[in-house]
C-alpha positions in Angstrom: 0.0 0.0 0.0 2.4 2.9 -1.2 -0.2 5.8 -1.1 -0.1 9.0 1.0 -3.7 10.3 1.8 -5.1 13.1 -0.4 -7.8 15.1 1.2 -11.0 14.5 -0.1 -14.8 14.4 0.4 -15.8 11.5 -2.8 -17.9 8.6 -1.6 -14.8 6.6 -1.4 -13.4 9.4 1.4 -16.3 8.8 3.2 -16.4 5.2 4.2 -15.4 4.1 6.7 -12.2 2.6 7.0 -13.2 -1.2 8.1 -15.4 -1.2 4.7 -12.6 -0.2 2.1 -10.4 -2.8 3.8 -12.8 -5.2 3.4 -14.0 -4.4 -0.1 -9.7 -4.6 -1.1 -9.9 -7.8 0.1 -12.7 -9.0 -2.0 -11.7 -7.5 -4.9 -8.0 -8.5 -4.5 -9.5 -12.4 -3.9 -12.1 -11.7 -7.4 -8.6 -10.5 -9.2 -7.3 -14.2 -8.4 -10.5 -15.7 -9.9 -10.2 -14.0 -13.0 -8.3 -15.7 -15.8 -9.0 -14.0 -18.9 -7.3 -11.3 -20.0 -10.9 -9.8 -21.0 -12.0 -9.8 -17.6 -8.9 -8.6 -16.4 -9.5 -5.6 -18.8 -13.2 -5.0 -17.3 -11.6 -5.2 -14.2 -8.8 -2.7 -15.1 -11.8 0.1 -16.1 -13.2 -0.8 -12.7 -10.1 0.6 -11.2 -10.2 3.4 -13.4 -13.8 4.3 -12.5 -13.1 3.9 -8.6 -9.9 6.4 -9.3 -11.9 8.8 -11.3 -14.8 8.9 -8.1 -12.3 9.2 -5.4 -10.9 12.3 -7.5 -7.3 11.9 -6.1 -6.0 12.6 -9.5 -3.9 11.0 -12.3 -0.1 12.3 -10.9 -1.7 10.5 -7.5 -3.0 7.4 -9.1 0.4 7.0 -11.4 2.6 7.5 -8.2 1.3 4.1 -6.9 2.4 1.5 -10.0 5.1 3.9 -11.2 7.6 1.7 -8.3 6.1 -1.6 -10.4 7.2 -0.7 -13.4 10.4 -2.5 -14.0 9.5 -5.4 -11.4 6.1 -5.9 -14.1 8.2 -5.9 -16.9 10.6 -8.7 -15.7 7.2 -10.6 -14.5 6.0 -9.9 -18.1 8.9 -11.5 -19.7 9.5 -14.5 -17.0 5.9 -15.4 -17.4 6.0 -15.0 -21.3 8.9 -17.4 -21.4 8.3 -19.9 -18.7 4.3 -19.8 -19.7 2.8 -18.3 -22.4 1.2 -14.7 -23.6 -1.6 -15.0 -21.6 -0.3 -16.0 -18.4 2.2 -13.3 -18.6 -0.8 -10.8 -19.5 -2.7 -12.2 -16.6 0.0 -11.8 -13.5 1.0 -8.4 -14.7 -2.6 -7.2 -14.7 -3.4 -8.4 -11.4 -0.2 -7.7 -9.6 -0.7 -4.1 -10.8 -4.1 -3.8 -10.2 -4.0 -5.1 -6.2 -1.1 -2.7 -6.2 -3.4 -0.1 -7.7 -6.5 -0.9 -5.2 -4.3 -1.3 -2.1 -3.0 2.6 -3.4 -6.3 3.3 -3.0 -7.0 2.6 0.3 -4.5 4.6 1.9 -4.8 7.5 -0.7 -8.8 8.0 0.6 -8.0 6.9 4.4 -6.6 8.9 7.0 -4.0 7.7 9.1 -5.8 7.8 12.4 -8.8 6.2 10.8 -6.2 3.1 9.8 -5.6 3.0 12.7 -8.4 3.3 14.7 -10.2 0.3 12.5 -7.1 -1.9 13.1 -7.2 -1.7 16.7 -10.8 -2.3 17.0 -10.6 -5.6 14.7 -7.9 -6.6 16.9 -9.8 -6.0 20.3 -10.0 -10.2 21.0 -6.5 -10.2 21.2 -6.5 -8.3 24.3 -7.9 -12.2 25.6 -4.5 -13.2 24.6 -2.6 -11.0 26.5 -2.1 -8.6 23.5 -2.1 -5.3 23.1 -4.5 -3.8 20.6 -3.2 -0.4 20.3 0.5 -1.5 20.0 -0.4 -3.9 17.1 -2.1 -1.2 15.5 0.6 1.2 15.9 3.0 -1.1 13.8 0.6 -2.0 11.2 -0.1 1.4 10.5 3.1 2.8 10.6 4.5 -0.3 8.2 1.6 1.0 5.7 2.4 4.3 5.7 6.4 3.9 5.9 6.1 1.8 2.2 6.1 5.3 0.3 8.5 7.2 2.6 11.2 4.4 1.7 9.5 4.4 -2.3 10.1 8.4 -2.2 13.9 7.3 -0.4 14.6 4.8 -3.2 14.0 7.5 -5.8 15.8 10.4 -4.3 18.9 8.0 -4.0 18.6 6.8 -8.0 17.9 10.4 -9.0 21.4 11.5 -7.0 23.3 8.5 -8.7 21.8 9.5 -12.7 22.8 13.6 -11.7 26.3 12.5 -10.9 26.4 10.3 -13.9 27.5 6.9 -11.7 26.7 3.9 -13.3 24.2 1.1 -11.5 25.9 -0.5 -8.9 23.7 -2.7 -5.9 26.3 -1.2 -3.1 26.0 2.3 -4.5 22.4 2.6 -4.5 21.6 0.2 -1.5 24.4 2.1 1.1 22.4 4.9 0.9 18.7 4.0 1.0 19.6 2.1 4.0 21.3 4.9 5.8 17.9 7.4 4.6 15.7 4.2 5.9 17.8 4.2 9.5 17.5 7.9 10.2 13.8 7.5 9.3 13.4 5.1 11.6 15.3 6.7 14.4 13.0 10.3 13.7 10.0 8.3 14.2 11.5 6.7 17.0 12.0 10.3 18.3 8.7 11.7 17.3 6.7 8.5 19.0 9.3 8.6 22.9 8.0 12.6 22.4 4.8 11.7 22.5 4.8 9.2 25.1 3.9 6.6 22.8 6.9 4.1 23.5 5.4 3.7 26.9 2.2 3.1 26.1 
């Protein structure tokens, strides 16, 4: 879920959290039932249409496969080869798509709200000995930390093209792990600030 929420008031703002979670599942599990490419093209204009109504916009809506772009492509060809035309058509489509929904989500849901919904499905835990809040926390903060290190891994790339240094895995991956650490460390920060950390 790579997307960072865009104020809103479409229908798709409005419900409630628990429901949109709910209704990416189902349509994430209907996305695995689908085998034609056909149907996985009505399905793509469904995506389309749900964009459109949430009005989040297209620079929005293209920020959450842009990351997919090279990793779909090597699916495309894998699949091509190992399967055929329409298996590779097929796993693209719905790896993009999920990626595409789940964007969604979190594009038309507030944080808190995320949050809020994940501790009150977790409420039986507290049986356990578990603490709803603190599950919750991490949950929500993994989902919204996935486009803070997506921005990270694109900063780092974009500094490597400007000073003209070819690919290399240690030269790109030194870096995005130092931007991840302090990241991690800030939030760190920002949650002992607020008390959270003894919660």
């Amino acid at each position: 879920m790579t997307g960072v929420y865009v104020p809103g008031d479409s229908l798709l703002h409005r419900l409630p959290a628990g429901a949109k979670l709910l209704g990416l599942a189902l349509l994430c599990t209907t996305l695995l039932l689908l085998g034609s490419p056909v149907w996985l093209g009505g399905f793509t204009v469904l995506v389309v249409l749900l964009y459109a109504v949430s009005g989040v916009g297209p620079a929005a809506a293209w920020a959450q496969v842009k990351p997919l772009r090279w990793f779909a492509a090597a699916l495309f060809a894998m699949q091509f080869v190992l399967v055929d035309l329409h298996g590779a058509v097929s796993s693209t489509l719905r790896l993009v798509l999920a990626v595409a929904l789940a964007g969604l989500v979190t594009l038309t849901t507030r944080f808190a709200d995320m949050m809020a919904c994940f501790e009150r499905r977790l409420a039986p835990l507290r049986l356990l000995g578990v603490d709803p809040f603190r599950v919750s926390l991490v949950l929500s903060l993994a989902v919204r930390s996935v486009p803070v290190i997506s921005a990270l891994a694109t900063r780092v790339r974009e500094a490597q093209q400007a000073r003209g240094v070819s690919w290399s895995v240690r030269a790109f991956a030194v870096p995005l792990v130092v931007g991840v650490l302090r990241h991690a460390d800030a939030m760190g920060e920002a949650m002992s600030a607020r008390g959270l950390d003894d919660h």
